[in-house]
N, C-alpha and C positions, 0 to 999 in steps of 0.2 A: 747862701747855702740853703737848697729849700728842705723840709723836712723830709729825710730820710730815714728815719731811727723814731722811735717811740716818745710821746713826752705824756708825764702826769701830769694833772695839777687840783684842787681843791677848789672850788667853786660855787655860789650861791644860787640856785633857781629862781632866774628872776622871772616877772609877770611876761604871760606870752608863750611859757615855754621855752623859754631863750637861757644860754648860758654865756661868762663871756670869758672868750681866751683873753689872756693874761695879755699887756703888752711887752712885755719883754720876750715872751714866746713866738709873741707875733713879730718881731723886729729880730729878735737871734735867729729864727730862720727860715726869713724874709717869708712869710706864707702870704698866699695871694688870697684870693675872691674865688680865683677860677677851679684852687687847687682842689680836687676830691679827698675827701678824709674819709677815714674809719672812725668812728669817733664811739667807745665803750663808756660807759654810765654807770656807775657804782653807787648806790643810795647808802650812806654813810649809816654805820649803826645795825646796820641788817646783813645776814651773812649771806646769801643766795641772790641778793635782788642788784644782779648785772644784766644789763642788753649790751646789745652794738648796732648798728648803722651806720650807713653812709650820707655823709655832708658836704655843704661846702659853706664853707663860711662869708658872712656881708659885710659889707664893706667897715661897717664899725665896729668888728671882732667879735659878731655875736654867732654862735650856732642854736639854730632852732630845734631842739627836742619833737619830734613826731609823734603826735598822740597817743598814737598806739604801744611805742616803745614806755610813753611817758603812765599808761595805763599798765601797763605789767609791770615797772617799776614799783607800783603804788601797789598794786593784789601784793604782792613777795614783801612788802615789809609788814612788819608787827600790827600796828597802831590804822593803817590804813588810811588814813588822814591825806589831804593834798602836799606837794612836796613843793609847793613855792613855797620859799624861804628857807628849805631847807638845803644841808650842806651837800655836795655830791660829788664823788671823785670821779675827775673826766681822762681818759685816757687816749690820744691822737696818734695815730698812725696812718701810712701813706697808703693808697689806696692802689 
C-alpha cells in the first residue's frame, strides 16, 4: 500500500542535512525512491518554526533537507544555534 494518508515521526538532524524515515514506515507502506513527498519540518521546542517542501527520498531512507528551508528553520527558533543533532518532527504526506 503506498502512502496515501499522512505519517509523523520524530527524528535526528543528521550531518548533510539529511533526515532518516524510520524503517518500519518505509516497509508498512512500501515507499519507493521515485515516490514525491511533501515532507513538513517541525524544529522541536520552538512554537512557529515549521516549513514544507517537496522530496523524494534515496535509496537508503534518507531525505535531504534544502538549505534554504533548513535556514528559516534556524532564524524561528530561540537559541539560533545550528540544528544538527537536534530533534525535529517530520511529517510525510503524498504529493
Amino acid at each position: 500500500m503506498p502512502l496515501t494518508e499522512a505519517v509523523s515521526f520524530k527524528t535526528v538532524l543528521q550531518r548533510e542535512n539529511r533526515v532518516q524515515v524510520p524503517r518500519q514506515i518505509r516497509w508498512h507502506y512500501k515507499l519507493e525512491p521515485t515516490q514525491v513527498l511533501k515532507v513538513t519540518v517541525d524544529a522541536i521546542g520552538s512554537f512557529s518554526a515549521i516549513e514544507s517542501f517537496y522530496a523524494t527520498m534515496r535509496n537508503d531512507g534518507r531525505i535531504t533537507i534544502p538549505k534554504l528551508t533548513l535556514n528559516l528553520l534556524q532564524s524561528k527558533t530561540y537559541d539560533k544555534q545550528s540544528l544538527t543533532s537536534k530533534v525535529l518532527g517530520v511529517r510525510l504526506t503524498p504529493a
